[in-house]
C-alpha positions as CSV (number, residue, x, y, z in Angstrom):
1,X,26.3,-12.6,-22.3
2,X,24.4,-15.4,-20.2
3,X,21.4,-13.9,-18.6
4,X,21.4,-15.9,-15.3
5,X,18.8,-15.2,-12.4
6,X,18.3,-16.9,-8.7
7,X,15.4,-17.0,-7.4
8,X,14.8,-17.4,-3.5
9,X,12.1,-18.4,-1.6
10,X,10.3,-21.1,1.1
11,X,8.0,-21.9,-1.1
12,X,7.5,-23.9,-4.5
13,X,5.0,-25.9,-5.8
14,X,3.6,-28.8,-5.0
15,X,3.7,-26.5,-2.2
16,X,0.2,-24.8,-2.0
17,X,0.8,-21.2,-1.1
18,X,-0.3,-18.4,-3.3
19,X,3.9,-17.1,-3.4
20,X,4.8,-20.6,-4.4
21,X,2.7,-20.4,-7.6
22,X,3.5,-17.3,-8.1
23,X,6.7,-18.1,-7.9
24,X,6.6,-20.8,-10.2
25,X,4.3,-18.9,-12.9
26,X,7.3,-16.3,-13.1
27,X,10.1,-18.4,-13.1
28,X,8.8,-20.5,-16.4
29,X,7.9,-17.2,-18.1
30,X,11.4,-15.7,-17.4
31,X,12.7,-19.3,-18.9
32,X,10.3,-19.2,-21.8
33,X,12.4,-15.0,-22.3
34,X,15.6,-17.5,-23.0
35,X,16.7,-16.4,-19.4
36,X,18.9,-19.5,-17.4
37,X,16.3,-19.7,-14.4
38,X,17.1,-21.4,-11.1
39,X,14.9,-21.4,-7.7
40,X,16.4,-22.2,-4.4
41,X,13.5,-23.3,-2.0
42,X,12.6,-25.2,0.8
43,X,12.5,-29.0,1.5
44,X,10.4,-31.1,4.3
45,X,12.2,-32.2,7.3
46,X,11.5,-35.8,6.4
47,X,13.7,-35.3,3.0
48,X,17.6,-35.6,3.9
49,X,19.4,-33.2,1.1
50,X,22.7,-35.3,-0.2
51,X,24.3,-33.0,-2.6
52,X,21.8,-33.8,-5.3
53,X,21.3,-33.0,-8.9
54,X,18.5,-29.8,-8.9
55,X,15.3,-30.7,-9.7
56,X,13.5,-29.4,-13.0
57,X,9.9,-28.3,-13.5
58,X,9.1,-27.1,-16.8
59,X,12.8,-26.6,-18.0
60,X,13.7,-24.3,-14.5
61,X,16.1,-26.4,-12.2
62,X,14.6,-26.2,-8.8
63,X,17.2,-26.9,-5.6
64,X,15.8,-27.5,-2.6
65,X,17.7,-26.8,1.1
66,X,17.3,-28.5,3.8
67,X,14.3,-26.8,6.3
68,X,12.0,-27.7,8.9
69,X,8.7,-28.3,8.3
70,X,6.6,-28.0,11.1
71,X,2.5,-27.7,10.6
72,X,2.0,-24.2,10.4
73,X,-0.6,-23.8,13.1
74,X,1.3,-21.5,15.8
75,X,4.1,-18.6,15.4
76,X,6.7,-20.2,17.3
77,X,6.5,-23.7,14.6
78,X,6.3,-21.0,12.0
79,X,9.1,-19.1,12.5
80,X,11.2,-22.4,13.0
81,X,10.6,-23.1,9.4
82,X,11.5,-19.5,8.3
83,X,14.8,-19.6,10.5
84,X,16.0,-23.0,9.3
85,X,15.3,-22.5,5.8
86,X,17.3,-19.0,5.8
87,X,20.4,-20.9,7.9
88,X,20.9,-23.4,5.1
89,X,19.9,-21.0,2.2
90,X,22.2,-18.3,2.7
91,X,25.5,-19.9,2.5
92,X,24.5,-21.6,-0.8
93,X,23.2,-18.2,-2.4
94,X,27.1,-17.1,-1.2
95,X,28.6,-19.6,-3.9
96,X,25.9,-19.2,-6.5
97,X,26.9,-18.3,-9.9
98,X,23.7,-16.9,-11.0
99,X,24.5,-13.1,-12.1
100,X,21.3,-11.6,-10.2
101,X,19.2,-12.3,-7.3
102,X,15.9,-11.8,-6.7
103,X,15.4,-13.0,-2.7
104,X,11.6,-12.8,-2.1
105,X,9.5,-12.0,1.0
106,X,8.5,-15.7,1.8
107,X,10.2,-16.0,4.9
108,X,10.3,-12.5,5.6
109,X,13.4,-12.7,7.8
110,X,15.6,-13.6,4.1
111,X,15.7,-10.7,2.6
112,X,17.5,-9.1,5.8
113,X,20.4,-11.3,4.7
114,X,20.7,-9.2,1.9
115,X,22.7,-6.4,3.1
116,X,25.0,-9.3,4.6
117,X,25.3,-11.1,0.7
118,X,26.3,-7.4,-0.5
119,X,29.4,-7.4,1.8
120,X,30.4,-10.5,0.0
121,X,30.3,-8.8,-3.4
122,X,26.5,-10.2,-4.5
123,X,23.8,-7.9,-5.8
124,X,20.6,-8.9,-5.0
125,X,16.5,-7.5,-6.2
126,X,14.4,-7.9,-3.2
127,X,10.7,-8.8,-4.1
128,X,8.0,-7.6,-1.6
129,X,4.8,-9.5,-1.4
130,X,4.0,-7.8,1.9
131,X,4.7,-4.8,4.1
132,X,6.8,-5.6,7.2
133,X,6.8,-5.4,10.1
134,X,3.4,-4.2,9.2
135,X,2.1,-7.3,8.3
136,X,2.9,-9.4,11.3
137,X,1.7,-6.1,13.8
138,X,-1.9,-6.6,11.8
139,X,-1.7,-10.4,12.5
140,X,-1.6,-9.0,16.3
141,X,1.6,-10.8,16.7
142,X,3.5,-8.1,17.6
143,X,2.7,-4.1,18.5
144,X,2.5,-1.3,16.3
145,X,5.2,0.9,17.0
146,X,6.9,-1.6,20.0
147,X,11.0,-2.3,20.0
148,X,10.7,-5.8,18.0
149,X,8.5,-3.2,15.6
150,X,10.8,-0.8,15.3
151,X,14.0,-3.3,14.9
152,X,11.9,-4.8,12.0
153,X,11.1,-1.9,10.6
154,X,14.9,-0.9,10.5
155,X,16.2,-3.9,9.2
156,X,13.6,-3.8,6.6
157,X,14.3,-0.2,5.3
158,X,17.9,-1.5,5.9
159,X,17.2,-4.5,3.0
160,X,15.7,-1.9,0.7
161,X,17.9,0.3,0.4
162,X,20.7,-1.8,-0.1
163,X,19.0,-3.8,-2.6
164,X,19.7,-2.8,-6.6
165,X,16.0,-2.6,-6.9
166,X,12.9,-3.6,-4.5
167,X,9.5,-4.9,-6.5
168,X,5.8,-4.3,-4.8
169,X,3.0,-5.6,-6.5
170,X,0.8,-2.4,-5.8
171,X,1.2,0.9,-5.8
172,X,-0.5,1.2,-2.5
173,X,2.8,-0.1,-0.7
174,X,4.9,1.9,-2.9
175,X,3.3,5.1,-1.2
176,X,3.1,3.3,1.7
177,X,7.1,3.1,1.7
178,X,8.4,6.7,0.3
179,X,5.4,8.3,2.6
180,X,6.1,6.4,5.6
181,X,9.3,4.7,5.8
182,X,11.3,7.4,3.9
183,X,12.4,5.7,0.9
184,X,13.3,7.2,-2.3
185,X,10.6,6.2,-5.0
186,X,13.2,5.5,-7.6
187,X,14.2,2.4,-5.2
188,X,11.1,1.0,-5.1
189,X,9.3,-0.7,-8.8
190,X,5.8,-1.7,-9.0
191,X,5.8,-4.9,-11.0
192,X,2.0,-5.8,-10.6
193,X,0.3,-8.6,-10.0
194,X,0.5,-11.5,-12.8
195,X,-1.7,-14.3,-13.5
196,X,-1.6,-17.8,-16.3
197,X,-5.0,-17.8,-18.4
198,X,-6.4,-21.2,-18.0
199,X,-9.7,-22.9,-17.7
200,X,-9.9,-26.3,-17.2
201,X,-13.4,-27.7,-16.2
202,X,-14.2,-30.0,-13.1
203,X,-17.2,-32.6,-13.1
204,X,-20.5,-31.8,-11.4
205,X,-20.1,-35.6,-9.4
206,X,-16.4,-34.5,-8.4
207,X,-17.7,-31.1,-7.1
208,X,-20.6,-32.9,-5.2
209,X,-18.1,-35.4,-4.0
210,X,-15.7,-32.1,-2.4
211,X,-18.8,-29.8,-1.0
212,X,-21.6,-32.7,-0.9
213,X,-24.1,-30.4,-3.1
214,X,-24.9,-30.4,-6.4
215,X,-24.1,-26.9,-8.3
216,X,-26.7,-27.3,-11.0
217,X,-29.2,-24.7,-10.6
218,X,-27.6,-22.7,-8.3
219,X,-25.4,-19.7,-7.8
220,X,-21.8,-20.9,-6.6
221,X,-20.1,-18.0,-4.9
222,X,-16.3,-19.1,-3.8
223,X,-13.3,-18.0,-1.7
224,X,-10.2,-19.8,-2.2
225,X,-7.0,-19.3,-0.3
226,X,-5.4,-18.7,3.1
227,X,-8.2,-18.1,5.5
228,X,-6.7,-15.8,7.6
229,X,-6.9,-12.6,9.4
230,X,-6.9,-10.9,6.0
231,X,-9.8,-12.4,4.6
232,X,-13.1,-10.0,6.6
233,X,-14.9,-13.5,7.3
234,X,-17.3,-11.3,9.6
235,X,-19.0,-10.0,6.4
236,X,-18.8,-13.2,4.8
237,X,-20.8,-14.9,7.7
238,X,-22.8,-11.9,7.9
239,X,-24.3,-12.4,4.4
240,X,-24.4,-16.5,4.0
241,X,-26.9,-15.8,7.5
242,X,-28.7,-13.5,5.7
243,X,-29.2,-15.4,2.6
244,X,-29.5,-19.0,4.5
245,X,-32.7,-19.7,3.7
246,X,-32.6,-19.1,-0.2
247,X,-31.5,-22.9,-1.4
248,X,-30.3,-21.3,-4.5
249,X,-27.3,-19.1,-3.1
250,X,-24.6,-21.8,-1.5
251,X,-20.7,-20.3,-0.5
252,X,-17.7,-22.4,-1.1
253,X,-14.7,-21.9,1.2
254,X,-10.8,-23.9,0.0
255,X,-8.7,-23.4,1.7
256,X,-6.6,-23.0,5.4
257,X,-5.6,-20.8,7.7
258,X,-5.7,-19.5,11.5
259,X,-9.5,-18.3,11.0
260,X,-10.8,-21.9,9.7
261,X,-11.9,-23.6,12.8
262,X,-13.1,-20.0,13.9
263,X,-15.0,-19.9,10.4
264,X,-16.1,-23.8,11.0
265,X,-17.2,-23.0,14.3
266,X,-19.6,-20.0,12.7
267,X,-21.2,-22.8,10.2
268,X,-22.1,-24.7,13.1
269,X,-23.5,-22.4,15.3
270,X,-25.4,-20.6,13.0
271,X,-26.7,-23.3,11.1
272,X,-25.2,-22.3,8.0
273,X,-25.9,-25.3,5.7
274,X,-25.4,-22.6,2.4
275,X,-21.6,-22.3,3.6
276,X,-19.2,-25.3,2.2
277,X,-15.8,-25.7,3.7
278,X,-12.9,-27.9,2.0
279,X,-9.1,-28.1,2.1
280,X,-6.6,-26.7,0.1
281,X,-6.8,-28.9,-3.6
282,X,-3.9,-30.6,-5.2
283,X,-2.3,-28.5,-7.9
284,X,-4.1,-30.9,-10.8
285,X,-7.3,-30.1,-9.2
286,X,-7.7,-26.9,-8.1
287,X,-8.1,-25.0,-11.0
288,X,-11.4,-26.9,-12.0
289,X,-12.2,-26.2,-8.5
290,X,-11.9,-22.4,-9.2
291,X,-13.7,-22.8,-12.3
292,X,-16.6,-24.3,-10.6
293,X,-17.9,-21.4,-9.2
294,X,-20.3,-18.6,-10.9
295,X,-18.2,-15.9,-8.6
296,X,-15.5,-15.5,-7.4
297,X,-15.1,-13.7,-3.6
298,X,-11.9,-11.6,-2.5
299,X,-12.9,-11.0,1.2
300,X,-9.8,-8.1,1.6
301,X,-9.9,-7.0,5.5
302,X,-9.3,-3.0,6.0
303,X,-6.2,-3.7,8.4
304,X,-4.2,-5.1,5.9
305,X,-5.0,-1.9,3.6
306,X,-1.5,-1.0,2.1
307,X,0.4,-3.7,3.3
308,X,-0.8,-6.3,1.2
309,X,-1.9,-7.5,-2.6
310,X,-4.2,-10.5,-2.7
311,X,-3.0,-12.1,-6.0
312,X,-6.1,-14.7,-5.7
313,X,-8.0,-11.5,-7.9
314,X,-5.8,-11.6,-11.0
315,X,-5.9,-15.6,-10.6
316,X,-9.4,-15.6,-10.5
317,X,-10.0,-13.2,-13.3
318,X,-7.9,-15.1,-15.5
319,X,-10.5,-17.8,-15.0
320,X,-12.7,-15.9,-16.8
321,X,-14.8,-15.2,-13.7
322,X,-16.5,-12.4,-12.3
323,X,-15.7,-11.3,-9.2
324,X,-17.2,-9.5,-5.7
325,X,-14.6,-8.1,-3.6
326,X,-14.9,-6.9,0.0
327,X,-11.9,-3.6,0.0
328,X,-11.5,-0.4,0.3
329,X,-11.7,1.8,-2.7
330,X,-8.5,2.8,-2.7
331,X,-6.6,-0.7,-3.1
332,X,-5.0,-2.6,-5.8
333,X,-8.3,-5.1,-5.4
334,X,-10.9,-2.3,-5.8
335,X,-9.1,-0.7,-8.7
336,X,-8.4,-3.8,-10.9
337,X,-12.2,-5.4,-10.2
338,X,-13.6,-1.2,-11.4
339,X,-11.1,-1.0,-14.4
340,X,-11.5,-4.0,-15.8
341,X,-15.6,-4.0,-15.2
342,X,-15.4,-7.6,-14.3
343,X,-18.0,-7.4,-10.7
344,X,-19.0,-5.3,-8.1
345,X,-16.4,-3.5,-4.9
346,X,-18.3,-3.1,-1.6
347,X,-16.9,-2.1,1.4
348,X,-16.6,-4.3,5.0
349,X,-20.1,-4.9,6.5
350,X,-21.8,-3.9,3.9
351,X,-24.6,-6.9,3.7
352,X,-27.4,-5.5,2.0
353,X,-25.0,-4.3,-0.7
354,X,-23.5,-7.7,-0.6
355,X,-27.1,-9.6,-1.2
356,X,-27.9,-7.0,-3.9
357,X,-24.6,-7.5,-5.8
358,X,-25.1,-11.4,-5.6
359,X,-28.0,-10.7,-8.0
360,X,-26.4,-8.0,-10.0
361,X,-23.3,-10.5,-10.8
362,X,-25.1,-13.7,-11.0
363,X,-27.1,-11.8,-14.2
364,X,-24.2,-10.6,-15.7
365,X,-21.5,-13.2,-15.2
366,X,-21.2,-13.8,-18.3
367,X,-19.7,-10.1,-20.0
368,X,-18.4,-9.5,-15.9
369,X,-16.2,-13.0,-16.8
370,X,-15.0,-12.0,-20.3
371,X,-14.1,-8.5,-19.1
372,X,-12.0,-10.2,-16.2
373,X,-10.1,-12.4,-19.0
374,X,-9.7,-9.5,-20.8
375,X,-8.2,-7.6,-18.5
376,X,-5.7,-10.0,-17.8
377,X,-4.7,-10.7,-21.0
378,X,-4.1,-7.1,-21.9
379,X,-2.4,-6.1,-18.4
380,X,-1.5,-8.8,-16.2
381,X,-0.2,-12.0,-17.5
382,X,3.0,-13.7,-16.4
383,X,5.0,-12.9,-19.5
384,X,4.3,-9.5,-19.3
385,X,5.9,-9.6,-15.3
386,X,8.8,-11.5,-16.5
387,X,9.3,-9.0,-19.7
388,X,9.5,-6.3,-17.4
389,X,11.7,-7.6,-14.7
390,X,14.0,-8.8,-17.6
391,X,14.6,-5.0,-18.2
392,X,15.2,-4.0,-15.1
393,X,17.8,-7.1,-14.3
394,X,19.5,-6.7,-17.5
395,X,19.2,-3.4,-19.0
């Protein structure tokens, strides 16, 4: 029998969000398990779709639906995007032929389609990234517990339990779902987090060309990714003030996000020349970017506690890097960073503790690194995600 799989979401490389490479890391490692792999994704508003041949990347065909693509720098434009791409993707996941479907959280509006493909005869997997409508009331879009809350919160217990099987990556929102929103724990699989091991190494001149600094000699501390209301950029401000007049210690922020200009805005007013800011890299680059830095930073804010995974961790151990994370002790982030030994966990606010595990890390980057490479390659690579999910779909 043909093991076929569809996979379902906005995003897809060259796409920078952390889902779409995700996404994409999965999909090739389900390929590479002999499995017939397609994506269905998202395509700019400039590109006019004309019944096409799918794409391929890496031996995965990759179709793309027509959606809008408005810059993503208010709610409305947002959820214009999310709303178009789910009007044209749901009729063509009606006439796929793919056996299973896996329809991820990326918008978070497709999944609720689900219970609407089931009357149609599909089964479908629904993959959570993050906890609605728990995410969006932490975003302060919408109020805890308020009627658009509630309706959210129906339709998503709704999608789960009419799904064959929902995947978390942590087990934080597993308990977060049976404790809170009533669903029975055989429902619900943690999958984990999954990263590709990979190292590639980026010039010093390139580097000073991004930032405008020179790393040699110095300690390169780095947060990459959506700079957001997840990300506790209070502490990270907190500390680059406290440390700005050692020349040796120098932050690098990559990324984008609603709290950028706010973070830019910081830099200026506080004179914070050991703070760098640059935008999200191109695919080809931004590993060497990673890979620049002595430590990595996961700056996890408490509100998102149980609703959330950030993946950058597992990306950034895979690097080899050692890593200081800002989370509570109790999260996917705190536990993976202590199990593995690879850096130091301290909690929001906590600046002296910050400075002093600067030091601590800096001095032992070296074993911190090789036991965050470790780790992944024992726990956590993309093979081992796609093995596991290939029991479940196929059993």
């Amino acid at each position: 029998m043909e093991k076929s799989v569809l996979l379902v979401d906005q995003f897809f490389p060259p796409d920078q969000a952390t889902t779409a490479k995700l996404l994409e890391t999965l999909a090739i490692a389900l390929k590479n398990r002999n499995l017939k792999v397609k994506v269905l994704t998202g395509k700019p508003a400039y590109a006019v779709v004309r019944n096409r041949e799918p794409e391929k990347c890496n031996g995965v065909l990759v179709e793309k639906v027509f959606s809008t693509n408005f810059p993503r720098t208010s709610h409305v434009r947002r959820l214009i995007n999310q709303i178009s791409f789910c009007v044209f993707a749901v009729p063509r996941i009606l006439f796929t032929k793919e056996k299973r479907i896996i329809l991820f959280s990326d918008p978070f509006l497709l999944p609720y389609a689900g219970p609407i493909l089931k009357i149609f005869g599909k089964k479908y997997y629904f993959f959570m990234f993050d906890l609605y409508p728990d995410a969006i009331s932490a975003y302060g879009i919408i109020k805890k517990n308020g009627t658009v809350f509630k309706i959210i919160d129906w339709l998503e217990r709704c999608t789960i339990n009419s799904s064959e099987k929902t995947f978390v990556i942590g087990n934080e929102v597993k308990e977060k779902l049976v404790k809170e929103k009533k669903i029975r724990a055989a429902k619900v699989e943690v999958l984990g987090a999954w990263s590709n091991i990979g190292i590639p190494q980026m010039k010093n001149k390139k580097i000073k060309r991004l930032f405008g600094t020179d790393l040699r000699g110095k300690i390169a501390l780095m947060h990459a990714g959506n700079i957001g209301p997840a990300v506790d950029l209070n502490t990270l401000i907190s500390v680059a003030e406290s440390l700005k007049k050692n020349k040796r210690i120098v932050f690098f922020v990559v990324g984008d996000g609603r709290k950028k200009k706010e973070l830019e805005k910081a830099v200026k007013s506080k004179k914070l020349k050991n703070v760098k800011i640059a935008p999200y890299q191109k695919p080809e680059n931004l590993l060497g970017v990673l890979n620049a830095a002595d430590i990595q930073l996961v700056l996890f804010h408490k509100s998102f506690n149980g609703i959330g995974v950030p993946s950058k961790t597992y990306s950034a151990m895979a690097l080899g890097k050692p890593i200081i994370a800002v989370a509570e002790n109790d999260t996917a982030t705190a536990k993976a960073v202590k199990s593995a030994d690879a850096g130091i966990v301290i909690q929001s606010g906590q600046i002296q503790e910050f400075v002093k595990a600067i030091k601590t890390v800096s001095k032992n980057k070296k074993v911190l690194g090789a036991n965050a490479k470790k780790f992944i390659e024992k726990k956590h690579t993309a093979d081992m995600a796609a093995r596991k999910l290939e029991k479940i779909l196929f059993p």
